[in-house]
C-alpha positions as CSV (number, residue, x, y, z in Angstrom):
1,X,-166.5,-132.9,74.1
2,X,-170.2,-133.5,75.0
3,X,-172.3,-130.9,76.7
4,X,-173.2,-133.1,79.2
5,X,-170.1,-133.6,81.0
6,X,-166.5,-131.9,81.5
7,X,-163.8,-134.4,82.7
8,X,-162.1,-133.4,85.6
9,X,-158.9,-135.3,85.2
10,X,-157.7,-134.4,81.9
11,X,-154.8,-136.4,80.8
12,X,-153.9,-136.1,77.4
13,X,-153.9,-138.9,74.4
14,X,-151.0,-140.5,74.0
15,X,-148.7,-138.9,71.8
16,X,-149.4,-140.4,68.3
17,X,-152.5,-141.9,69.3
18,X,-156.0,-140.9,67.0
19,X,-158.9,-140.7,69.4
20,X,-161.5,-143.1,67.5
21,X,-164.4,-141.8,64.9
22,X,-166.7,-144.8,65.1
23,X,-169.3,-145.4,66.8
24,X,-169.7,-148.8,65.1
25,X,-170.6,-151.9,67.4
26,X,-168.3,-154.4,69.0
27,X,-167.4,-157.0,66.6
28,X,-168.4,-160.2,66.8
29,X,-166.6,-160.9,70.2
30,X,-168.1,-158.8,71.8
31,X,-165.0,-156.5,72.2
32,X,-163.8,-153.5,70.6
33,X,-160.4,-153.1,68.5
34,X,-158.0,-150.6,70.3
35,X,-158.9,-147.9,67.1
36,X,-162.8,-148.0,68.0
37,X,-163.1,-148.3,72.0
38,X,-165.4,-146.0,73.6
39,X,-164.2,-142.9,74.9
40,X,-164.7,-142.0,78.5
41,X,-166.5,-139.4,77.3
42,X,-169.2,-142.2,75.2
43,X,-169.0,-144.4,77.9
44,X,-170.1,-141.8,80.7
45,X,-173.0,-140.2,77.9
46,X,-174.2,-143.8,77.8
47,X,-174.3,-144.3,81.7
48,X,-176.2,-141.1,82.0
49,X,-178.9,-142.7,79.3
50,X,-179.0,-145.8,81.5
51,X,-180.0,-143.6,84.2
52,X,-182.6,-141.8,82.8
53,X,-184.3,-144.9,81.3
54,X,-184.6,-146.2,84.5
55,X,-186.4,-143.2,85.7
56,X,-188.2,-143.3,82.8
57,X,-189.4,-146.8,83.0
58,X,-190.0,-145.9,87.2
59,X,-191.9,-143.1,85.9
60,X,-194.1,-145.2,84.1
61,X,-194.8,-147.7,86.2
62,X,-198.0,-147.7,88.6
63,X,-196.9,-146.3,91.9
64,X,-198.3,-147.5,95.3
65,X,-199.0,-144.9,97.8
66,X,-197.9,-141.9,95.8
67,X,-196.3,-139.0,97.9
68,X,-197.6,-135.5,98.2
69,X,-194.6,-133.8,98.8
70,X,-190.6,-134.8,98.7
71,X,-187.9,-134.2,100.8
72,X,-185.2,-131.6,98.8
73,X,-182.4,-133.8,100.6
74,X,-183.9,-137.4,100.3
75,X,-184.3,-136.4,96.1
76,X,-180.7,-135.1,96.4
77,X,-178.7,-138.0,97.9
78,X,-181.4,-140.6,95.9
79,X,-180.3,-138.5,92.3
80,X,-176.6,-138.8,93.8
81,X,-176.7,-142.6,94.5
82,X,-178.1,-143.1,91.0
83,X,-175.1,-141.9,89.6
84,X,-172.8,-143.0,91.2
85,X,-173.9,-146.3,91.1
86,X,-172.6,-146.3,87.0
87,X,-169.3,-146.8,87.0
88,X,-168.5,-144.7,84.0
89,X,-169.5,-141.5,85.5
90,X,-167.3,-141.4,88.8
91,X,-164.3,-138.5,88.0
92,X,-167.1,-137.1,85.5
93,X,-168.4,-133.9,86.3
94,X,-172.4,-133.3,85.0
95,X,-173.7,-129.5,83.4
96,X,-176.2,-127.8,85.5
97,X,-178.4,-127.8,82.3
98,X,-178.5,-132.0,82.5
99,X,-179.4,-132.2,86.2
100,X,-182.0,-129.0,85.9
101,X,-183.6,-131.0,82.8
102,X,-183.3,-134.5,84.6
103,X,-184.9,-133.0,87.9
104,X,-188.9,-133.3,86.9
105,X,-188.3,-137.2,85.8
106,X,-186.8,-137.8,88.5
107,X,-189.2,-136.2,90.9
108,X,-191.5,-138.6,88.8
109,X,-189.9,-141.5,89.5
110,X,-190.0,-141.1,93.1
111,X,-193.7,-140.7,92.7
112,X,-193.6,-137.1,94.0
113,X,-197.1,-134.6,93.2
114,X,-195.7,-132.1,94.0
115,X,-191.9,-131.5,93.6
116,X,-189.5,-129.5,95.8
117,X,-188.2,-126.2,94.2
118,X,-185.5,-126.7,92.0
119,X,-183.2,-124.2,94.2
120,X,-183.8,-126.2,97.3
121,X,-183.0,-129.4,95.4
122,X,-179.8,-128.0,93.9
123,X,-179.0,-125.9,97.1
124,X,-178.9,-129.8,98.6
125,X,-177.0,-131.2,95.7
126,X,-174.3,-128.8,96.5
127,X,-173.2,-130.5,99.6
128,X,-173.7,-133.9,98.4
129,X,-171.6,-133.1,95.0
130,X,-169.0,-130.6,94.6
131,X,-170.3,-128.4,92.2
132,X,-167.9,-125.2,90.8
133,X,-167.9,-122.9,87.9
134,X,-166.4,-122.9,85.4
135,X,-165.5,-120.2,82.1
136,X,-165.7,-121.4,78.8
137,X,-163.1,-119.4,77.1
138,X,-162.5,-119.1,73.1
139,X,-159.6,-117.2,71.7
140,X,-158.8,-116.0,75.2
141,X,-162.0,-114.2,75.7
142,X,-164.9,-115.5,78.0
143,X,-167.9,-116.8,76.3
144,X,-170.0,-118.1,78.9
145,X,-169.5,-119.4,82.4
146,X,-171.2,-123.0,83.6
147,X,-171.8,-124.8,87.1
148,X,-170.6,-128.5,87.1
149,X,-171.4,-131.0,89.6
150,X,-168.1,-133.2,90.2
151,X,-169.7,-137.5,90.5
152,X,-166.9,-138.5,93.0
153,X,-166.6,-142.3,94.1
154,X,-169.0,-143.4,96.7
155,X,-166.5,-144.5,99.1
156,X,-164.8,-141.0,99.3
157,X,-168.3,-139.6,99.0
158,X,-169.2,-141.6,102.8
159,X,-166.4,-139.4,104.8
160,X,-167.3,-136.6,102.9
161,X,-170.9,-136.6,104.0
162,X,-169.9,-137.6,107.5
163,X,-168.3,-134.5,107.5
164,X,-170.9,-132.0,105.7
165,X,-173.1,-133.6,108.8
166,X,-171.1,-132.3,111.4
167,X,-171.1,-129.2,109.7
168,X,-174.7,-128.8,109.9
169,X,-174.8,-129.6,113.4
């Protein structure tokens, strides 16, 4: 399982069923054969490149009106739209470690100087994303211990927020 990402609806293969070793390209139709489909897990790691070369090429292009300062929330809910606007990430949850590293391009893509503190930005993500911990365990002993952020689908995610609002007021 990637780094990235822990799924957080774990159903297992079917019983017989090899999960696929290629990473070969669609045949010639465009499709691939039951043996060599994507996993979820490919299919999510791809979604998260997609995002990140869109902030990359918004990174790169010439800003107009460059801001001094961003908004901790604003950068929270715009880094939550992002993903949840690729398909292959909702029920996907994302490693602390991706969305720490991710954080300065996308800070740069918003055309920020001067970024928000990481804590602030993640303190924010919290209540926009579920985020929970979670121990990695090998041979029944503890090994290390990670934070997760859960991508939930944005139409749950719209009473969610409604309610995290009346929370704060």
């Amino acid at each position: 399982m990637s780094w990235k990402f822990w799924r957080q609806n774990r159903e297992p293969p079917p019983c017989g069923v090899e999960p696929p070793r290629c990473g070969e390209p669609p045949p010639q139709g465009g499709k691939y054969s039951p043996q060599c489909a994507p996993t979820p897990v490919q299919r999510a790691e791809a979604a998260l490149a997609a995002v990140e070369q869109a902030w990359v090429r918004a990174a790169d292009a010439p800003q107009c009106g460059e801001l001094l300062v961003g908004d901790p929330k604003e950068l929270a809910m715009e880094f939550r739209r992002c993903l949840q606007a690729q398909p292959d990430l909702i029920g996907m949850s994302i490693h602390s470690s991706w969305v720490r590293a991710a954080y300065p391009l996308l800070c740069r893509a918003q055309g920020l100087v001067w970024a928000p503190a990481y804590k602030d930005f993640a303190q924010q993500l919290a209540l926009l994303m579920p985020r929970r911990r979670a121990d990695i365990r090998h041979g029944g002993r503890r090994t290390c211990t990670i934070t997760i952020y859960g991508v939930r689908d944005p139409a749950r995610s719209v009473m969610e927020l409604a309610a995290v609002e009346r929370k704060r007021a």
